[in-house]
C-alpha positions in Angstrom: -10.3 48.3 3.7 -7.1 47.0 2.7 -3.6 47.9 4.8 -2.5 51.9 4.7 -5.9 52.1 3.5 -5.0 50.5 -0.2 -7.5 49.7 -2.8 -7.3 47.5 -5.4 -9.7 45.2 -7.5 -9.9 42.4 -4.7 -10.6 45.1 -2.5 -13.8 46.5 -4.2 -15.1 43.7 -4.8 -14.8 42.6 -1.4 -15.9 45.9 0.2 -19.2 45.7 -2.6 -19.9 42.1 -1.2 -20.2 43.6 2.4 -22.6 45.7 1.0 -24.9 43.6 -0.7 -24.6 40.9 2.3 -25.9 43.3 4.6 -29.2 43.6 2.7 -29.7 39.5 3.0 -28.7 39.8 6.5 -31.5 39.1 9.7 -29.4 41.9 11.7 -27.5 44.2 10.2 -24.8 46.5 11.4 -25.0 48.4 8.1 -28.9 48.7 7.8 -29.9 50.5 4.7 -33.6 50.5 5.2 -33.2 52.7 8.5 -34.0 56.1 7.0 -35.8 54.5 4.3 -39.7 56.0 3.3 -42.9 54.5 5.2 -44.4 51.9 3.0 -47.7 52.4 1.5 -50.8 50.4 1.7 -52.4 52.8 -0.4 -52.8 50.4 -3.6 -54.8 48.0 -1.7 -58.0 47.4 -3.6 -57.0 48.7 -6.8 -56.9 47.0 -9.8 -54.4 49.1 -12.5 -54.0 47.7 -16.0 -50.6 48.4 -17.6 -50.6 49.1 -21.5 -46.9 49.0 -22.8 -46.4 52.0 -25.5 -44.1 50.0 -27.4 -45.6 46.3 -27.0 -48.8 44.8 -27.3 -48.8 43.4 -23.7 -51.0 44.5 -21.7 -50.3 43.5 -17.8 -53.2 44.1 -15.1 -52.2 44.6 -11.2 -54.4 44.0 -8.6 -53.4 45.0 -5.5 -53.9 43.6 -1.9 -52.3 44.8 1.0 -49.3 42.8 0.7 -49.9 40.8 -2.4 -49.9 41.9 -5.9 -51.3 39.5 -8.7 -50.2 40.2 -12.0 -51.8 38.8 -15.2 -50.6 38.8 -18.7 -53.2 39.6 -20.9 -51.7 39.8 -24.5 -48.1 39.1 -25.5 -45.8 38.0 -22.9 -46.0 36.1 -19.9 -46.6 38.5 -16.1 -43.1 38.3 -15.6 -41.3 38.5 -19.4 -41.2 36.1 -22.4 -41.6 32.3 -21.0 -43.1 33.1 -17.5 -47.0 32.2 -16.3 -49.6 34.6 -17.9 -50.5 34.7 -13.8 -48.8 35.3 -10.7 -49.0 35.9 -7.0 -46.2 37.7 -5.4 -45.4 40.1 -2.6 -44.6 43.9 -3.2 -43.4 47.0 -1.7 -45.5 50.4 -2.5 -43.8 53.9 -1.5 -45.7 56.7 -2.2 -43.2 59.5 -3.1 -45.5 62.1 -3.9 -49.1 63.0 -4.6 -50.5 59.6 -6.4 -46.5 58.8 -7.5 -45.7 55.8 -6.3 -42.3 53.0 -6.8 -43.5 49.6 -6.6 -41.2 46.9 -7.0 -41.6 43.1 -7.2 -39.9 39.9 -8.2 -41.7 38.4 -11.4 -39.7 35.3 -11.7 -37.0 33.7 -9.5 -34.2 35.6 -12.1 -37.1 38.7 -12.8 -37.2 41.5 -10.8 -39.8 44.8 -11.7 -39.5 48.6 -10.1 -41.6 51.2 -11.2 -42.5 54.8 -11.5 -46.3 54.4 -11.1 -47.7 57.8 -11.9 -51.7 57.9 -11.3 -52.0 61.6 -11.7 -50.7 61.2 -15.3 -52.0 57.8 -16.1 -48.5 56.6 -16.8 -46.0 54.3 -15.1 -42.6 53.7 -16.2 -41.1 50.2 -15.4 -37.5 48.8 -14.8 -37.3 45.3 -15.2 -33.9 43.4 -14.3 -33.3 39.8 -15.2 -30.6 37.7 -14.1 -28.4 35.4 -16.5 -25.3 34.0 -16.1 -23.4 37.1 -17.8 -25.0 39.5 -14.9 -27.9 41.7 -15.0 -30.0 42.5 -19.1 -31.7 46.1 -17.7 -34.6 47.1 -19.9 -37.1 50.0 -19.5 -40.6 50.3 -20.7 -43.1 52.9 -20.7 -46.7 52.3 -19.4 -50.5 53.7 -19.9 -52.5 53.2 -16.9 -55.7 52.4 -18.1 -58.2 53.0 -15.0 -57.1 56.7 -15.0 -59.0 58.7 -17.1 -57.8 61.6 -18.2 -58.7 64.5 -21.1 -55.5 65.4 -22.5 -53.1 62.9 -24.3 -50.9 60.8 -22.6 -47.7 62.5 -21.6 -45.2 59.5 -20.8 -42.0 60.2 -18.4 -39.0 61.6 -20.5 -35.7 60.5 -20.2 -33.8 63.1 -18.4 -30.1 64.4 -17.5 -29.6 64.6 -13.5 -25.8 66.2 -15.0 -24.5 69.0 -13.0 -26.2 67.9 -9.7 -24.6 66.2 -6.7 -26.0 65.3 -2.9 -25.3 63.2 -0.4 -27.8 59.8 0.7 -27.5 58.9 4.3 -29.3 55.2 4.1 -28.4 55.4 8.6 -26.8 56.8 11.1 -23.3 54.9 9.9 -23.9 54.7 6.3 -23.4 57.5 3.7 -22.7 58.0 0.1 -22.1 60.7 -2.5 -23.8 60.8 -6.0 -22.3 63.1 -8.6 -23.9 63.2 -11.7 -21.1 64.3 -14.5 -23.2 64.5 -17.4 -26.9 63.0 -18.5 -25.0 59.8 -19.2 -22.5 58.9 -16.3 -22.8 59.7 -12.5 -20.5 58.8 -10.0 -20.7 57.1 -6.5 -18.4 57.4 -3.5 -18.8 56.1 0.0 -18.3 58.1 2.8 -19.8 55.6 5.6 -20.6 52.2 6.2 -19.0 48.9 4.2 -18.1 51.0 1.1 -16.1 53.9 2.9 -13.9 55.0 0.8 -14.6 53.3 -2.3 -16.1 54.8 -5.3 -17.3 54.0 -8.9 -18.6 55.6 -12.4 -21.7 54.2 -13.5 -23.9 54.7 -16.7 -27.2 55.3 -16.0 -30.3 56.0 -17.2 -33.4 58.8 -16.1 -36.9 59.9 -15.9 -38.7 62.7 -15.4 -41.6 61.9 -13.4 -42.3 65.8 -12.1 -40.6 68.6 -11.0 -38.2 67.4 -8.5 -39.2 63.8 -9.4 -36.7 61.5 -11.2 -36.6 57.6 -11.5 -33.4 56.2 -12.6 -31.2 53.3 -12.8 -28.1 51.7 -13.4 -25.8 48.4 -13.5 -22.9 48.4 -10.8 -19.8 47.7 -12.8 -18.1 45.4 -11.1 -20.7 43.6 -9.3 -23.8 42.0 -10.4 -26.1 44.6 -8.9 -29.6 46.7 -10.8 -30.0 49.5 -8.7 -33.5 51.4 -9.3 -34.0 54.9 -7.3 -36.9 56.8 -7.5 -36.1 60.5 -6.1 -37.9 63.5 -4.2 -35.4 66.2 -4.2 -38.5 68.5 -2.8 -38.7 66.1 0.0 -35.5 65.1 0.6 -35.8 61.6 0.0 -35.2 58.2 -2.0 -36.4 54.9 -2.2 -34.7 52.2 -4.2 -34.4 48.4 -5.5 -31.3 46.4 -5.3 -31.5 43.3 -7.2 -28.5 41.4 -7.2 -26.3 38.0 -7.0 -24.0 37.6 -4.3 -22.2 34.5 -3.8 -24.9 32.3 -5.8 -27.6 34.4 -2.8 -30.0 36.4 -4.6 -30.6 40.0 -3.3 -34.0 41.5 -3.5 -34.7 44.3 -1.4 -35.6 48.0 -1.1 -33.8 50.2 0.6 -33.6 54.5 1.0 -32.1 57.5 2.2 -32.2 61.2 3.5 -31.2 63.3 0.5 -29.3 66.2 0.3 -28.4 68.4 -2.4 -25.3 69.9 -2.6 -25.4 71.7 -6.0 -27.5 71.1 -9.3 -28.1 73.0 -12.7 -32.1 72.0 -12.7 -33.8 75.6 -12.8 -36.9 73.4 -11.5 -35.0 73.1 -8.2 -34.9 76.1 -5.6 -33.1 77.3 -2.9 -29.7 74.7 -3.7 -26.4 76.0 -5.1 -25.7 76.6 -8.6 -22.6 75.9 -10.3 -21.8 76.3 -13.7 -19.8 73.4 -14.3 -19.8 70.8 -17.4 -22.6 68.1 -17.4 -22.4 67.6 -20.8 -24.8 69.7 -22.2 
């Protein structure tokens, strides 16, 4: 924080490059991973072959424990136009409910992927990030899972308006943040501990239904060069997300999460929260 508590441009930006140092660093003070979900090793073994609705790519995972190998097999390369039609890489699983899982990896040194990976549907939705000298080109694609057989058609994850709903994310015991989603197109952050205290920003960003109480979204920071990727459990009470971003030529890969709580919403599907009849844009 500046002097009297002041905030300006150099200000944000320097309070934003706290933040995304601390996710690079060996020891945090500001560790956004300590209330984060238990990782899941439940994908080991499988193999889960990715048909895009809108392309004719076709990408098959196969899991290990740690390891995920990803290969191309029509259009594309594994990790977007120009990469290898095969790669190796680490990943992170989080199983977020019943078979619904976010998986994220990096593709390509400037590539990053997060997905909603639905197996009681058969559908995934994925998030892919790639970095160029401008900042961060977001784009979203929807996914049939081919190895899960199911009778009815396939019922991809709508986009969605989180507008009218706001909660607070406590990533640890000294970091906190508001989200306030205005409308189904803008949602605001605001910190209220931790290396962004007292800053705040407007983002547009983008959702998914994934089930009742469910909801994968993203959005570009503003001012920095930052893709953050959430995937929500409001019934739970709990986040997991991506952070890909550039700091200081340093790339930032990493998942982090949070306790949730909801303050208020105007979802019907969610019980037992305050309702307030307040303009979201509807």
């Amino acid at each position: 924080m500046t002097e009297q508590g002041a905030h300006d441009r150099g200000s944000f930006e320097a309070q934003g490059s706290a933040f995304l140092k601390q996710n690079i660093s060996e020891k945090p003070e500001f560790d956004y991973a300590e209330n984060r979900p238990p990782r899941s090793y439940e994908l080991a073994g499988k193999t889960l072959t990715l048909a895009l609705r809108d392309k004719p790519d076709r990408l098959r995972h196969v899991f290990g424990e740690r390891e995920v190998e990803v290969e191309a097999l029509g259009g594309a390369g594994a990790g977007g136009v120009g990469a290898p039609s095969r790669i190796t890489v680490p990943y992170d699983a989080f199983e977020m409910g019943a078979d619904i899982f976010f998986v994220t990896y990096l593709a390509t040194e400037t590539g990053s992927v997060a997905m909603a990976l639905d197996l009681t549907k058969g559908v995934a939705t994925v998030v892919r990030g790639e970095m160029t000298d401008r900042g961060i080109v977001s784009s979203v694609e929807a996914a049939r899972v081919e190895e899960v057989k199911i009778s009815v058609p396939v019922a991809y994850h709508p986009a969605f308006s989180l507008g009218g709903t706001r909660f607070l994310n406590t990533y640890a015991h000294n970091v906190a943040y508001e989200h306030i989603y205005l409308t189904g197109v803008y949602e605001t952050w605001m910190g209220v501990k931790g290396p962004q205290a007292a800053q705040a920003d407007t983002e547009e960003y983008f959702a998914f239904k994934i089930a009742d109480g469910v909801y994968l979204l993203y959005w570009n920071e503003g001012v920095l060069t930052a893709q953050m990727t959430f995937l929500f459990n409001f019934f739970r009470g709990n986040c997991v997300a991506e952070l890909f971003a550039r700091v200081e030529g340093d790339r930032v890969h990493s998942t982090i999460g949070a306790y949730t709580h909801l303050i208020h919403t105007k979802l019907a599907e969610l019980p037992n929260v305050t309702r307030l009849d307040i303009f979201s844009g509807d």
